[in-house]
C-alpha positions as CSV (number, residue, x, y, z in Angstrom):
1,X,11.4,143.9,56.5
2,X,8.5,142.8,58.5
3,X,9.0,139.2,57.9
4,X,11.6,139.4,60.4
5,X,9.7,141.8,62.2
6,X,12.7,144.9,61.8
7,X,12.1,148.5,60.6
8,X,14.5,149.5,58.0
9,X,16.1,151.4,60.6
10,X,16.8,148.5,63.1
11,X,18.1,146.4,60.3
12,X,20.6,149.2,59.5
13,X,21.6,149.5,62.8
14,X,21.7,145.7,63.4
15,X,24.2,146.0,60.3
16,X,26.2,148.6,61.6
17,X,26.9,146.6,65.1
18,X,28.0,143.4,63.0
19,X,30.2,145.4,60.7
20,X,32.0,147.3,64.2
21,X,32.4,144.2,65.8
22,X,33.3,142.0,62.3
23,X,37.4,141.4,63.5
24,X,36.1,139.8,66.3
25,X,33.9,136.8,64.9
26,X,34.6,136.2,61.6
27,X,32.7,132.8,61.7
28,X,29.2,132.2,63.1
29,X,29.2,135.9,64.4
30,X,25.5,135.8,65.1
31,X,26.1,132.5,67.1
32,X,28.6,134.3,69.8
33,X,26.2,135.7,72.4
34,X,28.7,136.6,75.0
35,X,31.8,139.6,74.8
36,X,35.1,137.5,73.8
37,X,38.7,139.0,75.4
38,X,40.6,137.3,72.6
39,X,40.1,138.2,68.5
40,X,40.3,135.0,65.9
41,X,43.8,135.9,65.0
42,X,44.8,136.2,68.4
43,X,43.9,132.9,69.3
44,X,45.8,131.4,67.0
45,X,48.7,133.3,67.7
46,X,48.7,132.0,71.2
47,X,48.4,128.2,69.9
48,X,50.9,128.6,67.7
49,X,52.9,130.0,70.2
50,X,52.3,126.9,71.9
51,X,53.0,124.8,69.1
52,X,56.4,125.6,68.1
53,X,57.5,125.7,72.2
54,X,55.9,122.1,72.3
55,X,57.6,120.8,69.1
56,X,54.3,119.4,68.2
57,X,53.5,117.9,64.7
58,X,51.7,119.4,61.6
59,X,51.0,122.9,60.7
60,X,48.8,125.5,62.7
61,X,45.2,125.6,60.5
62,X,45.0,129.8,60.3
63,X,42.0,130.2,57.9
64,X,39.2,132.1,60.1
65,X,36.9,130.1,58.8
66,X,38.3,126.9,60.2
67,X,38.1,128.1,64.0
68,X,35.4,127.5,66.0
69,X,34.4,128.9,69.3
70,X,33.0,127.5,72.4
71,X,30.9,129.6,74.7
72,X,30.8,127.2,77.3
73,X,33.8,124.6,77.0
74,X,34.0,122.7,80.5
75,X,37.6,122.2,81.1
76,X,37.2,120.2,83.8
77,X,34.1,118.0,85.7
78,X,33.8,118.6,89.5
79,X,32.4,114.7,90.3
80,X,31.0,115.5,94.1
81,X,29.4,118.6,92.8
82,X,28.6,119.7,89.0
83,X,27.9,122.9,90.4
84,X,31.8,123.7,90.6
85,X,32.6,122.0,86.9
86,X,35.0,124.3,85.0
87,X,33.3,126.2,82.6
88,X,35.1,129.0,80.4
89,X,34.5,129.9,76.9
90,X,37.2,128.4,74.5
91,X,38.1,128.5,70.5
92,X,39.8,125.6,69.1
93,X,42.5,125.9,66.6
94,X,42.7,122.9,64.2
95,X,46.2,121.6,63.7
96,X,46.9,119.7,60.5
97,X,48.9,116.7,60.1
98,X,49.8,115.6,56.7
99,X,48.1,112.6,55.2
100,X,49.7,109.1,56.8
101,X,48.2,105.9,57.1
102,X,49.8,105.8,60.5
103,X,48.1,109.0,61.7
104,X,45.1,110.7,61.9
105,X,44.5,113.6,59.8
106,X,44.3,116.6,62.7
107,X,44.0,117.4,66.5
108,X,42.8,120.4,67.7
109,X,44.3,122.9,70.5
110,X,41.5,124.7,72.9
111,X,42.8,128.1,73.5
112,X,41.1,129.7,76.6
113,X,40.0,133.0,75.9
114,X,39.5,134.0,79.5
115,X,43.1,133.0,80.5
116,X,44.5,133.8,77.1
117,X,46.8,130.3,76.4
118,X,46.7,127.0,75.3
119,X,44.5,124.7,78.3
120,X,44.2,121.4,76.7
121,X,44.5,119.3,73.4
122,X,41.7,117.0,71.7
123,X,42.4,114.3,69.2
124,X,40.6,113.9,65.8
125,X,37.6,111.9,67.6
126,X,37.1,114.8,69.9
127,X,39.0,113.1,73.4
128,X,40.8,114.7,75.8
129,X,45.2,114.3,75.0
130,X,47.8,115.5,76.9
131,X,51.4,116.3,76.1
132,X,52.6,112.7,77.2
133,X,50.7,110.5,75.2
134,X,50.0,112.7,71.7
């Protein structure tokens, strides 16, 4: 143990906090430094949710291990003053689109998990979409 500098002890207890809080963060659990309001399931309950009442295409990606989550998404960029830009912490929910040569393969839905919904949509490159031009 002293590699890592850690006492048995410590690394126990350091074990026992992960296993408590293990239905939170399923994924990258030692990456999330901050307290999250929504679990991974929860999330995508809420873009599915969103999903159906949309009518949007493809399938709602549930494996855990597909979502990822954002500590510091900025939802949008205050130009006179980058002081104001809004910042809340976000997972995004992959949506997947069956295989076309017309379409791209997925887009993704950013859940907020401070306002508990669906905020925004990003296409397969990462760029902003909105509900009118999908």
């Amino acid at each position: 143990m002293k590699k890592y500098g850690r006492t048995k002890e410590e690394l126990e207890r350091l074990i026992e906090t992960v296993n408590k809080d293990f239905p939170k963060h399923y994924r990258k659990i030692e990456e999330i430094s901050i307290h999250v309001l929504l679990t991974p399931e929860e999330a995508i309950e809420i873009a599915e949710n969103f999903h159906k009442k949309h009518g949007l295409d493809g399938t709602i990606n549930k494996q855990i291990d597909n979502l990822l989550f954002d500590e510091a998404y900025t939802f949008k960029v205050d130009k006179e003053n980058r002081e104001n830009d809004d910042i809340r912490p976000a997972w995004r929910v992959i949506v997947d689109l069956q295989s076309s040569p017309y379409l791209f393969e997925d887009y993704t839905l950013i859940v907020s998990d401070r306002d508990k919904a669906v905020m925004g949509m990003l296409d397969v490159n990462g760029h902003p979409v909105s509900l009118d031009n999908e």
